[in-house]
C-alpha positions in Angstrom: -8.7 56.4 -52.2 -10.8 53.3 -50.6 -12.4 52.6 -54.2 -8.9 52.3 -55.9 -7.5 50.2 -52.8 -10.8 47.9 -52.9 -10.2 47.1 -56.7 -6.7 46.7 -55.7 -7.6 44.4 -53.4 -10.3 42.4 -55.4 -8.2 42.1 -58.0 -5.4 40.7 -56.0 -8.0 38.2 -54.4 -9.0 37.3 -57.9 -5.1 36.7 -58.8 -4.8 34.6 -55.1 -2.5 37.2 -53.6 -4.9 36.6 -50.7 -2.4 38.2 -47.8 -1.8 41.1 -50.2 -5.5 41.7 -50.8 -6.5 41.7 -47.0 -3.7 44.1 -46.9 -5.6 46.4 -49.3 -8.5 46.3 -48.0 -8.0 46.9 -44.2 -6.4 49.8 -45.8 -9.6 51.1 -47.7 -11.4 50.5 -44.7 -9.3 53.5 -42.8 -11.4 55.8 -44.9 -14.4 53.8 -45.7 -16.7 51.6 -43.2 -18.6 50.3 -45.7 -20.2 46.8 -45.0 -19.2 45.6 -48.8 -15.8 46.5 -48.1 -16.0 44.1 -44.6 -17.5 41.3 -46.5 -14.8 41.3 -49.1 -11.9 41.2 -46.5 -14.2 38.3 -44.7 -14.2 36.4 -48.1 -10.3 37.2 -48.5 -9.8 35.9 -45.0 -11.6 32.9 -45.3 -9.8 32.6 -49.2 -6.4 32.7 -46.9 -7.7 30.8 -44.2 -7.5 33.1 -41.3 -11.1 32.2 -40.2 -10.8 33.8 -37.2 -10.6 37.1 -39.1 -13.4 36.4 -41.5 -15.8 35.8 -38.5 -14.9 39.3 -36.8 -15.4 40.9 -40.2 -18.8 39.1 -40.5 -19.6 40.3 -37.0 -18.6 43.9 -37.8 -21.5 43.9 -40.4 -24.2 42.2 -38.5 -23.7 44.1 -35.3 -21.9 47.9 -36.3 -25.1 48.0 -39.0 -28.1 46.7 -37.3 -30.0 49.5 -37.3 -28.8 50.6 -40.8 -28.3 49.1 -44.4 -26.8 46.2 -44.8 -29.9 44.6 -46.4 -31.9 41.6 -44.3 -30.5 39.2 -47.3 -26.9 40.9 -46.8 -27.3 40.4 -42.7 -28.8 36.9 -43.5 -25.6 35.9 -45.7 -23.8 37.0 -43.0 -25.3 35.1 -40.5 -25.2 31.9 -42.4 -21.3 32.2 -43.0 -21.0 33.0 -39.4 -23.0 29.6 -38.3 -20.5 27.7 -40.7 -17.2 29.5 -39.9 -18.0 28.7 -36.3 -18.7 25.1 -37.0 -15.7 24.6 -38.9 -13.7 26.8 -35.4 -15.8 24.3 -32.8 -17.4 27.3 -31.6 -20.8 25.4 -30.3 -21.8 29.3 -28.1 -21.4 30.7 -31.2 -23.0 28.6 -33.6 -26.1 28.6 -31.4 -25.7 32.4 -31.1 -25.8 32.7 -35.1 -28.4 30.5 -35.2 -31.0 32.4 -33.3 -30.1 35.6 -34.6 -30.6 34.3 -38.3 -34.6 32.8 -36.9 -35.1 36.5 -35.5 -34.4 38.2 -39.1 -37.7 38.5 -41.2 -37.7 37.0 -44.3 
């Protein structure tokens, strides 16, 4: 069921149905935790401009999985649209937060 409703819900972000994809996909995630699945409701958020969503969707990833896949790249992309997200929300803690945790990953 969470496969079907994340192509649901990438292809309604495709089409700009943004409301209707994050829809989707906080519905896939009720049977799937999946960090790809968090990413793509960050992107849809951001897409409909409900950053504060996308950041706790971003955080989800970075902190649920730290000990676990994602990958450092995927925690890294993270990170870096967490640092910009926060800029754009005047979130100077935040930003600085970001900041060191993306000097702390290896590369």
């Amino acid at each position: 069921e969470s496969f079907v409703l994340e192509q649901i819900g990438q292809l309604l972000l495709q089409a700009g149905r943004y409301s209707l994809a994050a829809t989707a996909l906080q519905r896939a995630l009720n049977s799937s935790r999946a960090p790809s699945l968090l990413i793509l409701l960050a992107r849809t958020n951001i897409q409909d401009n409900d950053l504060p969503a996308a950041v706790q969707n971003y955080m989800q990833v970075v902190e649920d999985y730290s000990n676990e896949a994602p990958t450092n790249a995927v925690k890294r992309d993270c990170l870096e649209q967490l640092v910009a997200l926060s800029t754009k929300l005047k979130r100077n803690t935040e930003v600085a937060k970001f900041q060191s945790m993306l000097k702390k990953l290896p590369p």
